[in-house]
N, C-alpha and C positions, 0 to 999 in steps of 0.2 A: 403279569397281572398283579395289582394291587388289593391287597386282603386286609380290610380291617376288622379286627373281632374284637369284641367288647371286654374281654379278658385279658386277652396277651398283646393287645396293638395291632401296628400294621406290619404288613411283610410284605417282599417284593416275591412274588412265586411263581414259574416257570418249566417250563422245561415237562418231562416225566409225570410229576404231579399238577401242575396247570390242566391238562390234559385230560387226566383222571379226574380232577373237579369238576371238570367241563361234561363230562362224558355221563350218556340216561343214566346207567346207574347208579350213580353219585347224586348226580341231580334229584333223583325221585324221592329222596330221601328228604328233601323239603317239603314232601307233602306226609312225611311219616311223625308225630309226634311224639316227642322221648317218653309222655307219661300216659302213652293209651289211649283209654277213655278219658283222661280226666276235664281234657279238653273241649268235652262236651258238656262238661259241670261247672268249668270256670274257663272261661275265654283269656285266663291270663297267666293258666298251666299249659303253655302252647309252644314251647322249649322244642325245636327238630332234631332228628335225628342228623341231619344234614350239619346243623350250628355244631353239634358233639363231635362228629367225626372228623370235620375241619378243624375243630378244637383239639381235640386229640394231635392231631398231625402237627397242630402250631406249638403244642405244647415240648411237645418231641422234637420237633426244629430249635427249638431253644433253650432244649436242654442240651443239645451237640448231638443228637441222635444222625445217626444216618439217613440217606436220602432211602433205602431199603426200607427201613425202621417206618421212616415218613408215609411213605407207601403201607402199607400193615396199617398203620393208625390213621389213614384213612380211607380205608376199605375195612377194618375191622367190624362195622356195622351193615357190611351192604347189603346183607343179605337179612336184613329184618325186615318182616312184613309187617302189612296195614295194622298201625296199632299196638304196634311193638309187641311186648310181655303180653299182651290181650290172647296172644293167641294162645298161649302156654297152659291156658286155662279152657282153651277149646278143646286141646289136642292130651289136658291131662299130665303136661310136663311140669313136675312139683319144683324138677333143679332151674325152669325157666329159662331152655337151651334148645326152642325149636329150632332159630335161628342159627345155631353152630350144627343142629343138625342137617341143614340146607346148602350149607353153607359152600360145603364143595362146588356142590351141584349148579347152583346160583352163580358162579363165579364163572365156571367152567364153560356153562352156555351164555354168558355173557359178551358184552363186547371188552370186557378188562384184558384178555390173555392177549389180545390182540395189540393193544395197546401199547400193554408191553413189553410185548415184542417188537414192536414197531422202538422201542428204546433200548433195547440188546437183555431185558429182564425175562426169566420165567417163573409167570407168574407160579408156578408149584413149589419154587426155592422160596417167594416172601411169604405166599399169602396162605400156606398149604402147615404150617409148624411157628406157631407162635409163640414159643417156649426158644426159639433163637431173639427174640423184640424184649430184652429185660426191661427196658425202660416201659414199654408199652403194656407189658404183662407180668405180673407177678400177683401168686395166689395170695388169697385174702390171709394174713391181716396187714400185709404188708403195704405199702405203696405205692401206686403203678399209674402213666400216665392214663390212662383208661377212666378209673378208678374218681382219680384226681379232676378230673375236666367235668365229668358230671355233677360232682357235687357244688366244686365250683357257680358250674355254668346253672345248675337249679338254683341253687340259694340266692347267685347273685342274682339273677332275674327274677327272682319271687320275692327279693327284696329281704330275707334271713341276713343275709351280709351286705358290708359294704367294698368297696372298690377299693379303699386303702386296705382292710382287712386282707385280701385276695393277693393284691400285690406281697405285701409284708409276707405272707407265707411263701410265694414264690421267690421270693427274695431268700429266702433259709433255708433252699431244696442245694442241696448238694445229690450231685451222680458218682456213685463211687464204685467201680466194676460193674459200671452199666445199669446200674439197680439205685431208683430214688432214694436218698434219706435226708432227714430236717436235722437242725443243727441246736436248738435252741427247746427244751422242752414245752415253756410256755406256748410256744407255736404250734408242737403237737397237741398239746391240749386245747388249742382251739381247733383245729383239725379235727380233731374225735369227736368235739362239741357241733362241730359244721358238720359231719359226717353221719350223724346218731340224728340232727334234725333232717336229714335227705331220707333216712330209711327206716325213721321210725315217724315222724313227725309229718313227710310228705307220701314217702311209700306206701305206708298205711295209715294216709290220715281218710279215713271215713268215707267221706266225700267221694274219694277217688275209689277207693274196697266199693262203693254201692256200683258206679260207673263202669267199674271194670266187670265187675260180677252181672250185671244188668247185658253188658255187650257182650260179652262170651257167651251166656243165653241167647240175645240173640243171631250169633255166628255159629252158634251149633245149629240150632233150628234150620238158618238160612241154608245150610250143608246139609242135614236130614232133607229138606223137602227138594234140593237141588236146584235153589236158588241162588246158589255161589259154590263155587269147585274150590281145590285146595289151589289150583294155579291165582284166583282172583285177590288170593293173599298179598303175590308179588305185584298189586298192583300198588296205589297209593287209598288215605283213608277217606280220604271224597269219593274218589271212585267207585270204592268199595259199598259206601255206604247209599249210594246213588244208585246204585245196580239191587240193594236190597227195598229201596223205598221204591225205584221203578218198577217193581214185582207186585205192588200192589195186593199183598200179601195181609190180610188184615190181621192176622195174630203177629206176624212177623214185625209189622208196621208196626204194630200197638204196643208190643213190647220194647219197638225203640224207643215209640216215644215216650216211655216211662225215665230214660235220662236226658235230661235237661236242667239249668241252671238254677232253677226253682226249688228242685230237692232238697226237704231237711230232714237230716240223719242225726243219730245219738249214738254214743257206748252206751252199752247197755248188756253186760254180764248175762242176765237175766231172762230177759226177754230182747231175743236176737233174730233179725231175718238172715242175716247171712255175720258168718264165722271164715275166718280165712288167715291161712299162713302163709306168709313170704318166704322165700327163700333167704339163709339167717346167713347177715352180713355185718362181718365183725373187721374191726381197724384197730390197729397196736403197732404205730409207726416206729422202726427204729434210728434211734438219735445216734449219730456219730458224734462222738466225746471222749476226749483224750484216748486220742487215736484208736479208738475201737466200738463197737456196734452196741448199744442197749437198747432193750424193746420200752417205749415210753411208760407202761406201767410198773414198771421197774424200778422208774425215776418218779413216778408218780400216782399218787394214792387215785386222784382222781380221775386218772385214765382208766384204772383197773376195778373203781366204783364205775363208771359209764360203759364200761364194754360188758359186766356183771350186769347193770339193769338193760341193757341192747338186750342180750341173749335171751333174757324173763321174759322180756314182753314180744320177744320173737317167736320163743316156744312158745305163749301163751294164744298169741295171733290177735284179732280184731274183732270185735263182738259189733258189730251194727246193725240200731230200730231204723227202721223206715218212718219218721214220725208223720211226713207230706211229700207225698208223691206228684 
């Protein structure tokens, strides 16, 4: 099977992983959107979960990762439901980890273990301990395929970056005991700079804080009155949202339809409808230079000014007026 992706080219893929991409739940994740709600505010924040996780696995095939590794990175999302992080704010999770809370579970009654097994894998040695996948995981501030594909795959398709830009940094990634690092500090500093527009600039840009906050109201609601269960999660986000408008539910209804493309929102310190904190995600790539490891703000003043204003306005969070609803 020929794979083109818009980031890393094309691959010839087979075997183990052909299988797995082919397989429901792999696939459903085309109907999952990376940013939530936002995609009902802008038709062109419409990035899937599905484009990430084959990204991820492509990313990891060419870094020399393992066909094991490969497998992890892409299943490492399967078990996100409708709407991703949406839910996180249903269910009251601040670290945004319903999904690794499922995640066993999801797997386990899936058709994945089957799969493979049918290839001589268990699935509880790859997909059960992902602190054995360095390439795939490594805690924040460091650099992890994971990490690296999202930000990528948003900016470059929100148009933040360009495709030379994308390349150039892939081109400067060295794997050295398994574990990402960049070679050239300029390239980190754009990194941080691409990185800091993903999660301060899209994560919490406005827009998406009203969308996300608007949906979680009404996915609580649809749950209080039992008009969707915890299981309709694992469906997809048309389903979902098709089962709450088929309910004919007129508070229900009416509060979806308050997100739509039309909305204008403000910062606004002051006078705020809704305040909201992300979970705080910081980057300090480290450069391999004359044979040994420095963390980029070390080498650089302005890495360690942009990871200082990341964390201000992380802890500060998002003040949004509702100006037109």
């Amino acid at each position: 099977m020929l794979i083109y992706d818009k980031i890393y080219g094309e691959f010839d893929i087979t075997g183990v992983v052909e299988e797995l991409i082919l397989s429901e739940p792999v696939q459903r994740l085309k109907e999952i959107h990376q940013g939530g709600a936002s995609y009902l505010i802008n038709k062109e924040w419409n990035v899937t979960r599905f484009e990430h996780s084959v990204g991820v696995m492509l990313l990891i095939k060419k870094l020399g990762g393992s066909v094991e590794e490969q497998i992890a990175g892409l299943l490492h999302d399967v078990s996100h439901t409708a709407f991703s992080h949406v839910v996180d704010y249903v269910f009251d999770k601040s670290n945004e980890d319903y999904h690794e809370d499922i995640y066993e579970t999801v797997i386990s009654e899936s058709s994945l273990p089957r799969i493979l097994a049918k290839h001589g894998y268990d699935y509880r040695e790859i997909l059960l301990d992902e602190t054995k996948w360095t390439i795939l995981e490594q805690s924040a501030p460091e650099l992890c395929a994971d990490r690296v594909d999202y930000t990528l795959r948003d900016m470059y398709s929100y148009g933040y970056i360009s495709l030379a830009e994308t390349q150039r940094f892939l081109q400067d990634i060295v794997v050295i005991n398994g574990k990402i690092h960049l070679q050239h500090i300029e390239v980190a500093e754009w990194f941080v700079e691409t990185y800091y527009k993903e999660v301060i600039d899209f994560f919490m840009n406005p827009l998406g804080i009203y969308g996300g906050d608007r949906l979680a109201k009404v996915l609580k609601q649809a749950l209080n009155k039992k008009i969707i269960t915890k299981d309709d999660f694992l469906t997809t986000d048309d389903q979902l949202l098709h089962k709450i408008k088929a309910s004919n539910d007129q508070e229900v209804v009416s509060l979806l339809g308050q997100i739509h493309p039309d909305v204008e929102v403000e910062v606004n310190e002051q006078e705020y409808d809704i305040h909201q904190k992300n979970k705080i995600r910081l980057i300090n790539p480290s450069i391999w230079i004359n044979n040994k490891f420095v963390s980029a703000s070390d080498l650089s003043n302005y890495v360690k000014e942009m990871n200082e204003v990341a964390l201000f306005k992380a802890e500060i969070g998002m003040y949004v007026k509702l100006v037109k609803s």
